[in-house]
C-alpha positions in Angstrom: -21.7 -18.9 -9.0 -22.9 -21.8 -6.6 -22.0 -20.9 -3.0 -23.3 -22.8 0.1 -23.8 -21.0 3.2 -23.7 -23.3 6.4 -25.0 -22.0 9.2 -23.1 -23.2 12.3 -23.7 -20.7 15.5 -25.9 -21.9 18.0 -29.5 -21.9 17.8 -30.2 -19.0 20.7 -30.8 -14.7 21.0 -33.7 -15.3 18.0 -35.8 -12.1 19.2 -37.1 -9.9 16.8 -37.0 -6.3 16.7 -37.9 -4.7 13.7 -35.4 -2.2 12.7 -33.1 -2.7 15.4 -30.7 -5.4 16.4 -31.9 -8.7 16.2 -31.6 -11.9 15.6 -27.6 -12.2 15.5 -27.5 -15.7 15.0 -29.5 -15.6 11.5 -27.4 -14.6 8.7 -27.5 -14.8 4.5 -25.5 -14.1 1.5 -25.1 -10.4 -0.2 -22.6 -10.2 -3.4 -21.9 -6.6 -3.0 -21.8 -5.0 -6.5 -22.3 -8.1 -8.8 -24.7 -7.6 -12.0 -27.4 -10.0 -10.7 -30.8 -11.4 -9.8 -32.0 -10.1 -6.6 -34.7 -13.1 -6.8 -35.0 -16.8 -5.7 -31.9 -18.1 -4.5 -29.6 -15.6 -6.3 -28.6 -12.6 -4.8 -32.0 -12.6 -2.8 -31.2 -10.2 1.2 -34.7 -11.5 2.1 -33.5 -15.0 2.3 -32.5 -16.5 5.9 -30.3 -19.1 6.8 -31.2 -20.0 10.5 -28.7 -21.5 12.9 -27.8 -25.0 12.0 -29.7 -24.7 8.6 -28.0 -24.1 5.3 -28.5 -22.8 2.2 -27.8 -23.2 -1.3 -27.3 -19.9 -3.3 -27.0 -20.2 -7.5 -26.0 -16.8 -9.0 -25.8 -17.0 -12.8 -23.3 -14.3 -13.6 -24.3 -12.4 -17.7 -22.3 -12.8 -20.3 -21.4 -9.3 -20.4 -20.8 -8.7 -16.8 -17.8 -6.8 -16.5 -14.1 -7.6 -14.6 -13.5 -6.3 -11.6 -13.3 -6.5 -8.0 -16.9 -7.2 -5.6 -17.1 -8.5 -2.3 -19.6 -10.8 -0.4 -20.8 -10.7 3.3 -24.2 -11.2 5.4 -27.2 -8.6 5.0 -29.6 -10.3 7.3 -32.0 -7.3 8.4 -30.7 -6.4 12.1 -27.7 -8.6 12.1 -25.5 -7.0 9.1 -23.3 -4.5 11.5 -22.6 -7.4 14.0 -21.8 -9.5 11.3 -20.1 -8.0 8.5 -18.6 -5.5 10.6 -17.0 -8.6 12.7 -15.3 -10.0 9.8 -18.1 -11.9 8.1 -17.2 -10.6 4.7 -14.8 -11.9 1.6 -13.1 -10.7 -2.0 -15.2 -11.7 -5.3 -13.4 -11.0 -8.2 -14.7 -11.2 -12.2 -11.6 -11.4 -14.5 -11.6 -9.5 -17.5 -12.4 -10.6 -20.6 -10.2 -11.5 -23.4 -9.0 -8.5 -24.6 -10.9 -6.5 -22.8 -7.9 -4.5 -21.1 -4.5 -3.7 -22.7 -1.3 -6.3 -22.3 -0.1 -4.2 -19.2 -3.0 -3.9 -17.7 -3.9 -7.7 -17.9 -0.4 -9.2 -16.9 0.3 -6.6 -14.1 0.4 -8.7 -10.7 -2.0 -7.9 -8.8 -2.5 -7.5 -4.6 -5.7 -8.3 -3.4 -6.0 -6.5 0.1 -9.6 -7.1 1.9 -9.6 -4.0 4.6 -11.5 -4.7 7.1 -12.2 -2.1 9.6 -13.0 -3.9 13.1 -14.8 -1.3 15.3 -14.4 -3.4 18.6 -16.3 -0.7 21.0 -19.4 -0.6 18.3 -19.3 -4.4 18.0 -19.0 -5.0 21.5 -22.1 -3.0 22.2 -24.3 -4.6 20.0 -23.0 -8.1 20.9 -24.1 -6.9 24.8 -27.7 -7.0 24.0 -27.4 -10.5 23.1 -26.7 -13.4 25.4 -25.0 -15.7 23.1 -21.3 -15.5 22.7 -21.1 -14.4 18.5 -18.7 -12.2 19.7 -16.1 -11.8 22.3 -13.6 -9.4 23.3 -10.4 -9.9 25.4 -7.8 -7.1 25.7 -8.0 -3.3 23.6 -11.6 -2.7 22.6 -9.7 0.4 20.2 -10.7 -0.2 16.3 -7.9 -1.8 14.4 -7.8 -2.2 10.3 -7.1 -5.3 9.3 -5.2 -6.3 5.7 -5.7 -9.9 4.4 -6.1 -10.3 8.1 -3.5 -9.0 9.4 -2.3 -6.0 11.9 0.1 -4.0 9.9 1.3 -6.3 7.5 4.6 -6.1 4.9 4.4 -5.9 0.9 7.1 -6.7 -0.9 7.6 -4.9 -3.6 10.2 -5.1 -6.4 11.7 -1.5 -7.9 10.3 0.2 -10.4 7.6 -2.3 -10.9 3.1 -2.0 -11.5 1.3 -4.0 -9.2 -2.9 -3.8 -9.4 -4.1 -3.1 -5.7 -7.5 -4.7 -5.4 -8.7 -2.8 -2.6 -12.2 -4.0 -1.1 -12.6 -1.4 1.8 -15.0 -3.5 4.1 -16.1 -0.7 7.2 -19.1 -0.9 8.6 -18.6 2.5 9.3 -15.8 5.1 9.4 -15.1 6.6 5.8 -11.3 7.3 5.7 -8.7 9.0 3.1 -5.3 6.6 2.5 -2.3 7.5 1.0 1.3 6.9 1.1 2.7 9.3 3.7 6.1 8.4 5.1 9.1 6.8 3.3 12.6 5.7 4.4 16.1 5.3 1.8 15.3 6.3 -1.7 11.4 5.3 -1.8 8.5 6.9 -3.1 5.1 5.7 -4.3 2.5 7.0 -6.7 -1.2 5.5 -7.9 -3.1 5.3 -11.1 -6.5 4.8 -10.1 -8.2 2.3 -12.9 -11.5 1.5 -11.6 -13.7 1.9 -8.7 -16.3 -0.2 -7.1 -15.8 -2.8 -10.1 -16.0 -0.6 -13.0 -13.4 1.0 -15.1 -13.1 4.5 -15.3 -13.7 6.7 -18.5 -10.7 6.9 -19.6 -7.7 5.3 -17.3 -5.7 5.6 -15.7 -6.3 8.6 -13.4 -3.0 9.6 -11.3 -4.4 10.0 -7.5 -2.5 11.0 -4.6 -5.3 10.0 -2.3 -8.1 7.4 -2.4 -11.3 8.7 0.2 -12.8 5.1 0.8 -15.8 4.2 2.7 -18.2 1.5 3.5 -18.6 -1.1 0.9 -16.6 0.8 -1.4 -13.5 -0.4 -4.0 -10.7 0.7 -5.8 -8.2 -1.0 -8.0 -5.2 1.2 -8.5 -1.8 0.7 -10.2 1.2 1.2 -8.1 5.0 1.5 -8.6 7.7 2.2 -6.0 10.8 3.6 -7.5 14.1 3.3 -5.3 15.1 0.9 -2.3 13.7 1.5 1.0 9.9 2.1 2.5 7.1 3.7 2.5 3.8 4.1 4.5 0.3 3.5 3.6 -2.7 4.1 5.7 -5.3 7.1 7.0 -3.3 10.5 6.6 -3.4 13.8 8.3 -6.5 14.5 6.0 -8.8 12.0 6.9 -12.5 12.3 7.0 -13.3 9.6 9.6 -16.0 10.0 12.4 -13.6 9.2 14.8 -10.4 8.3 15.8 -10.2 5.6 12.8 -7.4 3.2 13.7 -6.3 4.0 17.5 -3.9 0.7 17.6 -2.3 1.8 14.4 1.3 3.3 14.5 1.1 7.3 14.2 4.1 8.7 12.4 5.4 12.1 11.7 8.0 12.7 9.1 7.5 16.6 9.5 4.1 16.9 6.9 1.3 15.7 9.5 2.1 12.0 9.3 -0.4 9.8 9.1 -2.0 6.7 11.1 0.0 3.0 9.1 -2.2 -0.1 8.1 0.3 -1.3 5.8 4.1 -0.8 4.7 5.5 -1.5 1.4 9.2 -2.8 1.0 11.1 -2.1 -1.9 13.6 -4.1 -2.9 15.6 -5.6 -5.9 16.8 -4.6 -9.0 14.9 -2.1 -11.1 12.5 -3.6 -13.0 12.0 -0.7 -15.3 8.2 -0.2 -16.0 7.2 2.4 -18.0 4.2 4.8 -17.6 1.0 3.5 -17.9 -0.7 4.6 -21.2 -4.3 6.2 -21.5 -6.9 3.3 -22.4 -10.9 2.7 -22.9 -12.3 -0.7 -22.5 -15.2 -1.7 -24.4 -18.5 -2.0 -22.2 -21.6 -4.0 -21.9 -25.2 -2.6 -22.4 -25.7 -1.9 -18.9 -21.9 0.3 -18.3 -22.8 2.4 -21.5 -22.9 6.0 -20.9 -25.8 7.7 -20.2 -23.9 11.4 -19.5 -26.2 12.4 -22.3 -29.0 10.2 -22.1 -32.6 11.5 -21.5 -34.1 9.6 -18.3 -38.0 7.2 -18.6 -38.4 8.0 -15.0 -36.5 10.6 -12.3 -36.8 9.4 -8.9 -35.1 11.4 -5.6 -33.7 9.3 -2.7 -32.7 11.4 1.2 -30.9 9.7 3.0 -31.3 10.9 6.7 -32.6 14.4 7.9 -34.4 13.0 10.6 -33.7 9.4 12.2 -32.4 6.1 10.3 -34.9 7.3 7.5 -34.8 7.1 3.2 -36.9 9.6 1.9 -38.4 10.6 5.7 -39.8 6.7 6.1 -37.7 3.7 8.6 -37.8 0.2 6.2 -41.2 -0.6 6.1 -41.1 -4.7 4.7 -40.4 -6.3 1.9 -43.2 -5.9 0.0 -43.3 -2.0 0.4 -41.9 -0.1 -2.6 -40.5 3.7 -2.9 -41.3 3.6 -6.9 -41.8 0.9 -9.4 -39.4 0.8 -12.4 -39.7 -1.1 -15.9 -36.7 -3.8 -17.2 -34.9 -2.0 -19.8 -35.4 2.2 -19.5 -33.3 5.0 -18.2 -34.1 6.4 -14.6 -32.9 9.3 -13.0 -31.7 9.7 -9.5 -31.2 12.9 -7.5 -29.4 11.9 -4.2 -28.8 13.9 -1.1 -27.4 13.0 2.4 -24.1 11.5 1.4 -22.1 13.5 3.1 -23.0 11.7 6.2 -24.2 8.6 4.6 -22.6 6.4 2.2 -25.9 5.4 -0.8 -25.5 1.8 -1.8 -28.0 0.2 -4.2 -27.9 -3.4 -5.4 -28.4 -5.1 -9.0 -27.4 -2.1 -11.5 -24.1 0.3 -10.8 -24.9 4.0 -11.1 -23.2 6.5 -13.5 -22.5 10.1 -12.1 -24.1 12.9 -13.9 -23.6 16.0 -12.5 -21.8 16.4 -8.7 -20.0 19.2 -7.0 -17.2 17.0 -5.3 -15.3 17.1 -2.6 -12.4 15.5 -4.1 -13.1 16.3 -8.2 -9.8 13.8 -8.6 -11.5 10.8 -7.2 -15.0 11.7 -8.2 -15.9 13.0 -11.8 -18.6 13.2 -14.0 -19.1 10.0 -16.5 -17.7 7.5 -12.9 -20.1 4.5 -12.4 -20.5 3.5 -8.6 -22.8 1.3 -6.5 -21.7 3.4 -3.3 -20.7 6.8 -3.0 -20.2 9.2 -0.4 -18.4 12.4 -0.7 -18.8 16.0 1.5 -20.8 17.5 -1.3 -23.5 16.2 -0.1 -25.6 15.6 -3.2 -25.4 14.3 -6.9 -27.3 13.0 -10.0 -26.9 10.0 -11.3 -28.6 7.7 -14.0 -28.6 3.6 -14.0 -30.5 0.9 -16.7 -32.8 -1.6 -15.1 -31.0 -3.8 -16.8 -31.8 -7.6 -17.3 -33.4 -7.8 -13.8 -36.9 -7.8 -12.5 -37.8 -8.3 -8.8 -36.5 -6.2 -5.6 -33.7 -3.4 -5.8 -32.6 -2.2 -2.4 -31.0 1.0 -1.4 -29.4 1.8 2.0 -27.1 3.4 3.9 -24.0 1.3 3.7 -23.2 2.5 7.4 -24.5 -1.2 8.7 -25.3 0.2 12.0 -28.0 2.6 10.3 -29.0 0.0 7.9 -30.2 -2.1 10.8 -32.0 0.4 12.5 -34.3 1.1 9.5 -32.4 3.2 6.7 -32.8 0.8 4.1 -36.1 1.1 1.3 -36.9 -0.9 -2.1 -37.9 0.2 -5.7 -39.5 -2.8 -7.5 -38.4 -3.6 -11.1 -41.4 -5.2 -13.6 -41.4 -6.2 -16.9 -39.7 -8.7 -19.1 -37.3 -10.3 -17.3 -33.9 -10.0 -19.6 -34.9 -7.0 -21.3 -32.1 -4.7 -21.9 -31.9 -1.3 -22.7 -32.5 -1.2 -26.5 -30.9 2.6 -27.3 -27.5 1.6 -25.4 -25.5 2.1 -29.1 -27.0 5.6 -29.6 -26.4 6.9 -26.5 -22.9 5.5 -26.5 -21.5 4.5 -30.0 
């Protein structure tokens, strides 16, 4: 993957204030949940593209790296909420391999929907430290959801007919529930969940009613509308936002609590006459293979919060300060508290979960790899490979506002660079 990043904004506003807002005209490249270097001028945070400079990023992508849906967007240190929270951000997707998923799975259409939560009033405040004009509002300052970039927008749908939703759900904040709450005529909606931040589940599909998304998060799900008319999707009556999530959105009421629109479905046209999705296990690389069973090298803990924009009681420190050191190609262990008030991201490997008490046990089960979570339980253990990798591996708070201001830490990965795990067959035949 060869991307390069132009910097265009005006050279101005370059004050520095460590772990806080700074430099807003500074920015750089973050592939959210890609397999990959975090070195040189791969998928490296600590690189900075100043204004009116450019840089030229070369990703190699493994072999084995599994299909799915990522995203990309800025992770300068300081400059990530203002940036990625004002629509700095994009859809990567890996396709599958040959094979890799069943006929229906691989030739269902698919939606790709980038949400992106714009949190004007946050934005706005940030932006007013700065004296450059990055950002500027005219009218509402209320939060609004975009959709492809759109307010609200209309999806077609034929009857009776799969389509793969590739949700990337790009808030910098504001972790919200969505569902299909309201429908008109002979409409209704359900969803197979079939992977989640670019990993397939288990076993899939899962039937969901309700997907709790957050910062940074993804979730492609199957979904078929039987009979002509509409339906609404969007934050429902059960939503576990912050705040008052999408205040320009339309609030409806069909007698069941109603829910707050982003999007509306139309269904239309003859019935295309899908049948039910059938139960399916892909095969996975090294890296995915399940370590539900697997005894840990090294057990690390990560707390998130208790006590300022803190991981494990410390701000971010630099970038040559390490919480532990880790070795290419071993098991390690995480126990990880604070979720339930802020989303864990970690870059390089996904994360499988081990043992969790969850809110939602439909959405959130035992075996389910991640590279964010959040979930009102608070807590969980999960295991990952340093796979393939050496150099730095960050964790943070994928609340950008908190990642600025100093919740952010690194584990540093030595060894052979390459090295894979060399007991992935026995712990998952």
């Amino acid at each position: 993957l060869n991307i390069n990043l132009i910097n265009d904004l005006a050279d101005v506003d370059n004050n520095v204030a460590h772990n806080n807002y700074q430099t807003p005209n500074t920015t750089n490249l973050h592939t959210h949940g890609l397999h990959v270097s975090s070195s040189g001028v791969a998928d490296n945070v600590f690189l900075e593209v100043e204004p009116k400079h450019s840089q030229l990023y070369t990703i190699p992508i493994p072999d084995d790296h599994m299909g799915g849906t990522f995203w990309y967007h800025p992770h300068h240190h300081g400059s990530t909420a203002l940036q990625a929270g004002g629509g700095a951000a994009g859809v990567l997707i890996v396709d599958d391999g040959e094979n890799e998923v069943p006929p229906e799975i691989a030739e269902m259409e698919e939606m790709v929907m980038m949400m992106l939560l714009l949190d004007m009033s946050t934005i706005s405040d940030i932006q007013a430290e700065f004296n450059s004009d990055l950002w500027q509002i005219t009218g509402t300052t209320s939060s609004v959801v975009l959709v492809n970039g759109q307010t609200e927008p209309v999806v077609s749908m034929q009857v009776n007919k799969w389509y793969r939703w590739r949700i990337v759900y790009a808030s910098s904040d504001d972790p919200t529930t969505f569902s299909f709450f309201e429908y008109t005529g002979d409409t209704s909606c359900e969803m197979q969940l079939l992977a989640k931040d670019g990993v397939y589940l288990p076993t899939a599909p899962r039937e969901v009613t309700e997907l709790p998304l957050y910062s940074g998060t993804r979730a492609d799900v199957a979904v078929r509308c039987t009979g002509v008319g509409t339906g609404s999707f969007g934050s429902s009556s059960r939503r576990r936002s912050r705040r008052n999530l999408m205040q320009r959105g339309r609030t409806d009421d069909d007698g069941g609590g109603g829910g707050t629109t982003i999007l509306t479905v139309d269904v239309s046209g003859d019935d295309y006459g899908a049948a039910d999705l059938t139960s399916f296990t892909v095969n996975r690389p090294c890296y995915l293979a399940d370590l539900t069973s697997a005894t840990a090298d090294q057990t690390d803990t990560v707390t998130l919060g208790g006590g300022g924009f803190v991981v494990n009681g410390d701000a971010f420190t630099d970038s040559t300060t390490y919480l532990d050191t880790f070795t290419t190609g071993e098991i390690v262990q995480l126990e990880i508290s604070g979720i339930a008030n802020h989303p864990y991201h970690h870059h390089v490997n996904h994360f499988q979960i081990v043992t969790m008490t969850a809110s939602d046990s439909t959405y959130f089960q035992v075996g389910d790899w991640h590279d964010t979570i959040y979930d009102g339980s608070g807590s969980l253990t999960a295991r990952f490979y340093t796979d393939k990798f050496t150099g730095k591996m960050m964790i943070h708070c994928h609340i950008l506002i908190h990642e600025d201001q100093g919740m952010m830490a690194l584990w540093n990965i030595e060894g052979t660079e390459g090295a894979e795990y060399g007991g992935a067959r026995l712990v998952d035949p």
